[in-house]
C-alpha positions in Angstrom: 0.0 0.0 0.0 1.2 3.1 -0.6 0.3 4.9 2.3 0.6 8.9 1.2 -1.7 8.1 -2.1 -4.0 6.1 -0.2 -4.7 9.5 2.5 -4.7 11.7 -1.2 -7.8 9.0 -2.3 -9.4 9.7 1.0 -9.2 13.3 1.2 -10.8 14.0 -2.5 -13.8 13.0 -1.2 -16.2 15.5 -0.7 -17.6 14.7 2.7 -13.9 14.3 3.8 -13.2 17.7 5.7 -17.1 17.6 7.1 -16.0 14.0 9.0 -12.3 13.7 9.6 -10.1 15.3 11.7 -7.7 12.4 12.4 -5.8 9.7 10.4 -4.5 6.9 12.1 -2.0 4.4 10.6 -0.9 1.4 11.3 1.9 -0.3 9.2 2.8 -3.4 10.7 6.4 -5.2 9.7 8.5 -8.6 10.1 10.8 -8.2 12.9 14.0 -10.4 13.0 13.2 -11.4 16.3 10.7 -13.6 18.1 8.1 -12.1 20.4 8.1 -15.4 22.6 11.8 -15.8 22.7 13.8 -13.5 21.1 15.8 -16.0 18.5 16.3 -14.5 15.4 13.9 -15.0 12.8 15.0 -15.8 9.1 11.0 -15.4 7.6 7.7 -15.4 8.7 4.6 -17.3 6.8 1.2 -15.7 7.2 -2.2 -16.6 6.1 -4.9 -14.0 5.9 -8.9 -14.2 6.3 -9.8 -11.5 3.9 -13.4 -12.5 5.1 -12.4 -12.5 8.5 -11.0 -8.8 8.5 -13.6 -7.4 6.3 -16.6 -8.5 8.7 -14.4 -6.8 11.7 -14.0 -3.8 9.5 -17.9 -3.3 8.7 -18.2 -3.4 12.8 -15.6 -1.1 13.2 -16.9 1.2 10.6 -20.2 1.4 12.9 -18.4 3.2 15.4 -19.4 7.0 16.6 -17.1 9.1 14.7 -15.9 6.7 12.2 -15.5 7.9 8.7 -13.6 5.0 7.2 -11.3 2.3 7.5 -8.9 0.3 4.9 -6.9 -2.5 5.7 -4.4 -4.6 3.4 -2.8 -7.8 5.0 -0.7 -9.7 3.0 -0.5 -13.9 3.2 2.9 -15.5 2.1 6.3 -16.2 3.5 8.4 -12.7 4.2 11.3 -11.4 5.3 12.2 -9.5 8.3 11.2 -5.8 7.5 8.7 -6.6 4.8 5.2 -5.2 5.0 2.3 -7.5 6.4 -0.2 -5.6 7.6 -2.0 -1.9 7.2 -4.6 -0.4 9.1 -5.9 3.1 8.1 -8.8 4.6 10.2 -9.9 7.9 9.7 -12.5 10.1 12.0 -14.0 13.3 13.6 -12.0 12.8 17.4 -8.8 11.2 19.0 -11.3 9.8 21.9 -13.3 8.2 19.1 -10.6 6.4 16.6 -7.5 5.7 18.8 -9.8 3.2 20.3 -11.0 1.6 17.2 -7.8 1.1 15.7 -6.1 -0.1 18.4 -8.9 -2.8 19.2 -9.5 -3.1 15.3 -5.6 -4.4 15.2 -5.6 -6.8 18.1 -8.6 -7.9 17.0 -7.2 -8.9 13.5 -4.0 -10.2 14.7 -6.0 -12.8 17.2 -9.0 -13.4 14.9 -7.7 -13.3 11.0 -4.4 -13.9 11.2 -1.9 -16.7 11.4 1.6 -16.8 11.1 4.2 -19.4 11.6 7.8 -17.7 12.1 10.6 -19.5 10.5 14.1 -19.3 13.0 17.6 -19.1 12.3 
């Protein structure tokens, strides 16, 4: 995704400046390191429910102050650094969408998500 094109799409709109006052981003990468244990980690395989994470977006999209939300997750085998996962959520307050995206994400790592990491 290219990110800065994406906000451009979003801000042509002509109901844009009447609902948003805040863009939040989430760009979610490989690390070269475990989470559980800390070994280094050569790749990382995911498999995404596009299903899974549109139904979550349509509830998240019936927030209070929600204007839209776009996500891209990528399934595949990746190296550290690589792009997996984006999360745009734009809105009228802070108090409404830091919530939403922040549950939105966990929500999509535990629910849609599965990935197998692939160690040194």
């Amino acid at each position: 995704m290219d990110i800065t094109k994406t906000i451009q799409s979003l801000k042509k709109r002509p109901d844009f400046t009447d609902n948003v006052g805040m863009i939040l981003i989430h760009n979610g990468t490989v690390r070269n390191w475990s989470r559980a244990d800390k070994q280094q980690v050569q790749a990382l395989e995911t498999i995404v429910d596009h299903a899974k994470i549109d139904k979550l977006r349509q509830e998240y999209l019936a927030k209070e102050g929600i204007y839209e939300i776009i996500v891209e997750a990528h399934s595949g085998k990746f190296q550290p650094g690589d792009d997996l996962l984006f999360i745009i959520v734009a809105g009228d307050l802070r108090e409404n969408i830091k919530p939403v995206l922040a549950e939105l994400l966990d929500r999509i790592k535990a629910e849609a998500v599965t990935k197998k990491e692939i160690k040194a």
